[in-house]
Each structure stands twice: as structure tokens, then as C-alpha cells.
C-alpha positions as CSV (number, residue, x, y, z in Angstrom):
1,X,94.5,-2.4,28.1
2,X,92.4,1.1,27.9
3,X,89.9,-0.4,25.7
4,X,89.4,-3.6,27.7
5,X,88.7,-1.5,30.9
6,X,86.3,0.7,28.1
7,X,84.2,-2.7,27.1
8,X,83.9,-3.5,30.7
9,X,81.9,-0.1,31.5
10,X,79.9,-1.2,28.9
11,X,77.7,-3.8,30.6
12,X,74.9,-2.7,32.9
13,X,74.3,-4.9,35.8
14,X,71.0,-4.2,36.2
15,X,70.3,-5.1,32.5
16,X,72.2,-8.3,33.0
17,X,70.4,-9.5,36.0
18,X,67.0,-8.3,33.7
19,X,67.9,-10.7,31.0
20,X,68.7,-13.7,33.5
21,X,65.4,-12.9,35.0
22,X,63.4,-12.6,32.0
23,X,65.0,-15.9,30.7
24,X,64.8,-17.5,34.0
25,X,60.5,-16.4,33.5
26,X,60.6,-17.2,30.1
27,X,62.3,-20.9,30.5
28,X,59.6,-21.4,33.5
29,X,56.1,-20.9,31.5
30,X,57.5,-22.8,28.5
31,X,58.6,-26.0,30.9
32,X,54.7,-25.4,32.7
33,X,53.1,-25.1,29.2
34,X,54.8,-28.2,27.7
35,X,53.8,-30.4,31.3
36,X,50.5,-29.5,30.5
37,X,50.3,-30.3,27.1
38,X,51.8,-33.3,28.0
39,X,49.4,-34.1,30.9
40,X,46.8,-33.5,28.5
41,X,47.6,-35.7,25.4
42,X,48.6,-38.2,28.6
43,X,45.3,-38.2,30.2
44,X,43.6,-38.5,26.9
45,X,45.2,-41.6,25.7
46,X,44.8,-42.8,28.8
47,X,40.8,-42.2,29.0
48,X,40.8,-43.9,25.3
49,X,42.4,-46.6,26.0
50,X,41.1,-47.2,29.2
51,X,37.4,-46.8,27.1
52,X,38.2,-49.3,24.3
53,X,39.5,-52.2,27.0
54,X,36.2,-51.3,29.2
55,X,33.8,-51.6,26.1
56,X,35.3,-54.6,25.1
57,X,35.6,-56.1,28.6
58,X,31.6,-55.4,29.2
59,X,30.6,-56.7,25.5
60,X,32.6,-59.9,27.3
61,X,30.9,-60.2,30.0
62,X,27.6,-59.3,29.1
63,X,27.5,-61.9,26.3
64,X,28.6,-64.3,29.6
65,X,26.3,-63.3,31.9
66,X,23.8,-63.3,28.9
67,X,24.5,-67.1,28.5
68,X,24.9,-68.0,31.5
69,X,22.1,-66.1,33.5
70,X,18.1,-67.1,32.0
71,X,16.5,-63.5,31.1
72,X,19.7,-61.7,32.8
73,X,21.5,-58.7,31.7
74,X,24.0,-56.2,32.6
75,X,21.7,-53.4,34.2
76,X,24.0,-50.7,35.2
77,X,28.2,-50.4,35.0
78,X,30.3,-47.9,36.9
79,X,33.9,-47.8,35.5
80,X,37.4,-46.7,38.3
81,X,39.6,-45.5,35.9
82,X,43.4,-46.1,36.5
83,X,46.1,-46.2,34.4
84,X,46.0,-47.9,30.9
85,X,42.7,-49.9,32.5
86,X,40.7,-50.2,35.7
87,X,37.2,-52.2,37.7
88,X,33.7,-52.2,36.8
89,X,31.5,-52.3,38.9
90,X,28.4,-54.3,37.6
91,X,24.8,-55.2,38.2
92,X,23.2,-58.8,36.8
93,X,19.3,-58.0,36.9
94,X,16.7,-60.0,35.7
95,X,14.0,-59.6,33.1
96,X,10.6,-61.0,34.3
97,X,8.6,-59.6,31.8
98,X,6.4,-57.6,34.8
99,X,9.4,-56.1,36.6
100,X,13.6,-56.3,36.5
101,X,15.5,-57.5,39.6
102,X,18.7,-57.3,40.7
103,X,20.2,-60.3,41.6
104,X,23.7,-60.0,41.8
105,X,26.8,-57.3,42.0
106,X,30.2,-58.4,40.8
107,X,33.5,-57.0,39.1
108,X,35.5,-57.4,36.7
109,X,39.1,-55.4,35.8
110,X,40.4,-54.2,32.4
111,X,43.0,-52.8,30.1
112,X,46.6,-53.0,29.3
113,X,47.5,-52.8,32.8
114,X,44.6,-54.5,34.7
115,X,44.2,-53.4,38.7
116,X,44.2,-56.0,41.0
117,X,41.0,-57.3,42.2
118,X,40.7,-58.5,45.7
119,X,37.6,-60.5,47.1
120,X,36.5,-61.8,50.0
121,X,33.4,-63.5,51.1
122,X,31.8,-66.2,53.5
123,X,28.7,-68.2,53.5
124,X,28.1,-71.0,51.0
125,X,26.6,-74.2,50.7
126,X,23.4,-75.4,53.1
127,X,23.4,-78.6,54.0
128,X,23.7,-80.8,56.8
129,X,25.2,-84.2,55.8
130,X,26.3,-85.2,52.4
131,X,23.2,-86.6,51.7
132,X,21.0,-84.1,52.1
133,X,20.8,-81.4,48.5
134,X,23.4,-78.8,49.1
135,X,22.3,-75.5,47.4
136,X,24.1,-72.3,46.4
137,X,23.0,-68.7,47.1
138,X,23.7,-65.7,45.6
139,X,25.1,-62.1,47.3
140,X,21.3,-61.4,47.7
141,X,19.8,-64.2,49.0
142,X,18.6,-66.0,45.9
143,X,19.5,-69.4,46.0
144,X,20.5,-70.8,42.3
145,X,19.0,-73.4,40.2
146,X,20.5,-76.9,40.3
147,X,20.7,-78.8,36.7
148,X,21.5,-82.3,35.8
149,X,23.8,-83.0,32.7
150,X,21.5,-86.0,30.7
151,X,24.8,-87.5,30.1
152,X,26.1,-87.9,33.7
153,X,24.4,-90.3,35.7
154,X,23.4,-89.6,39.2
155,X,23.0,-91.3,42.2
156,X,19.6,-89.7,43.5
157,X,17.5,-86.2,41.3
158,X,16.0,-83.6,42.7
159,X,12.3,-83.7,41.8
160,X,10.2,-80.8,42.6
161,X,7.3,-82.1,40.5
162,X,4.6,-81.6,43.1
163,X,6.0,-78.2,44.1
164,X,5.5,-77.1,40.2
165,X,1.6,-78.2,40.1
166,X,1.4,-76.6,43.6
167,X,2.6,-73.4,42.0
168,X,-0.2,-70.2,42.0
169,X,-0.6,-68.3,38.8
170,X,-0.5,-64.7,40.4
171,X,2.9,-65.3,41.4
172,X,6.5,-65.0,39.4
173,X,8.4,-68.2,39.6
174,X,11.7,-69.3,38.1
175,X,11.8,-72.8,37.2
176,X,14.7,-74.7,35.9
177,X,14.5,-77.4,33.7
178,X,16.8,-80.8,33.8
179,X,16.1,-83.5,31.3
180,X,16.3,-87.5,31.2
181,X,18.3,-87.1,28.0
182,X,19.8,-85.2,25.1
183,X,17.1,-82.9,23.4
184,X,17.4,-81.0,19.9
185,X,15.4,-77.4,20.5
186,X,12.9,-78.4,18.3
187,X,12.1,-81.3,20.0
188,X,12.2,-79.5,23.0
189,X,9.8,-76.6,22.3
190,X,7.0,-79.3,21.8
191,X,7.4,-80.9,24.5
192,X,6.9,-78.1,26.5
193,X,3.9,-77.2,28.1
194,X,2.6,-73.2,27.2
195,X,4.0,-70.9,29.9
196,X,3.3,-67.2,30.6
């Protein structure tokens, strides 16, 4: 019994409650060091996957908007990152050879885990009765170009003949072209008259 009472003189409280302290310490900086490595190496996959879906996403759209828009391009993008994807934010501009205009701003969302896009607008189509040409504008204004398929007939074309031999040289005009049949390019080009 004497050298069990010995053993318990033996500890030092005051070391004891140094150790827990120091372990305590010790535990705390490694758990704060590993969160942020682990942020970190988080936030970088994150940003690279997030990167590889936007790139591919805009290589996308600007081949669309490159097909589907005469002379148009992606001018500018801004990317909101989010997790494993996000929005652009994109500009379609035009290329008229003595300037570039912007003619519409749109979005698109990307990545693993696409954010939600949520659009509203008004406006639309002018036209008073069903008779009358109903045309289409764009978020700035610009009205788009009507086309007629050669393969679908129509009841009544629009021709603007007279307003393209009324047109004055020191202006820029976009004209859109609709055909009475199927064409091959090389036809095409020939028929064409020379154009600046």
C-alpha cells in the first residue's frame, strides 16, 4: 500500500494539465492545417474543372453563334464560378469590316453541376393582324432577318427589291438573302453581284 500512495506523489498536476494543453494546441493546428490543405486541393479542382466545362461550353457556343449569326462572334465572356460549373455571361458582336457591334447579350451555364439559369423577358413580335409581316427584334433593338426555306412554299414573300437599289453606298447595310430554289455555293457565288 506504501508504494502505491509513493507512485501517486509522483504525478505533478501542473505537468499533467501542461501535456493536455499542449496536446489539446497541438491536435488544434494539425485539424486547421489539414482544413486548409483540404480547402486548397478543393478549390483547385474545383477552378479546373469548372475551367475545362467553361472552355468547352464557349468552343460550343461560339461555333453556334458562329453559324448561326452572319460575321458574328463571341466578343467578350465573363465566367460566375460555382461549384463543379457555373454562367457565362456573353457578348454576340458583329464584324462589319469598318467597325464591330454588339448586338446581343445572352448566357449559358456549365459543368458537372450546372446552375440554374432563370430568364425573363417581354416584347416580341410587331404586327398588327396576321397578315401583315411579323418581325423579331433582338435585346438591342435590331430587328432580325427573315429567310424563306426554297423548299417550303409560301403563301405571299417579302420583297425588298426596291429598298436594295435605293440603298446609299456610304452606309453599312445587312442584307439577307432568300432564294427561289436550292443553290450549290458555286453556283451561288456567280450569281451574286460584287459587294463591298
Amino acid at each position: 500500500m506504501n508504494n502505491f500512495s509513493d507512485d501517486l506523489y509522483l504525478f505533478d498536476e501542473k505537468k499533467i494539465k501542461k501535456a493536455i494543453r499542449r496536446g489539446k494546441m497541438k491536435t488544434f493546428i494539425i485539424t486547421i492545417f489539414v482544413s486548409l490543405v483540404v480547402f486548397v486541393i478543393l478549390n483547385i479542382a474545383n477552378l479546373a474543372i469548372s475551367s475545362h466545362f467553361s472552355q468547352k461550353a464557349f468552343k460550343q457556343w461560339d461555333a453556334y453563334v458562329r453559324l448561326s449569326t452572319p460575321n458574328g462572334y463571341i466578343s467578350e465572356t465573363v465566367d460566375s464560378r460555382g461549384l463543379l460549373g457555373g454562367i457565362s455571361n456573353y457578348e454576340i458582336s458583329k464584324d462589319f469590316k469598318i467597325k464591330s457591334v454588339t448586338i446581343e447579350q445572352k448566357q449559358y451555364s456549365f459543368g458537372l453541376i450546372p446552375s440554374v439559369l432563370i430568364s425573363r423577358s417581354s416584347g416580341g413580335n410587331v404586327g398588327i393582324t396576321g397578315e401583315d409581316w411579323q418581325f423579331s427584334y433582338k435585346e438591342n433593338g435590331w430587328r432580325e432577318m427573315l429567310f424563306f426555306h426554297p423548299n417550303v412554299p409560301y403563301k405571299q414573300y417579302k420583297d425588298d427589291e426596291q429598298l436594295i437599289s435605293s440603298m446609299q453606298g456610304d452606309k453599312v447595310y445587312e442584307v439577307a438573302l432568300s432564294f427561289g430554289q436550292s443553290y450549290k455555293p458555286y453556283e451561288l457565288f456567280m450569281q451574286l453581284p460584287e459587294m463591298t
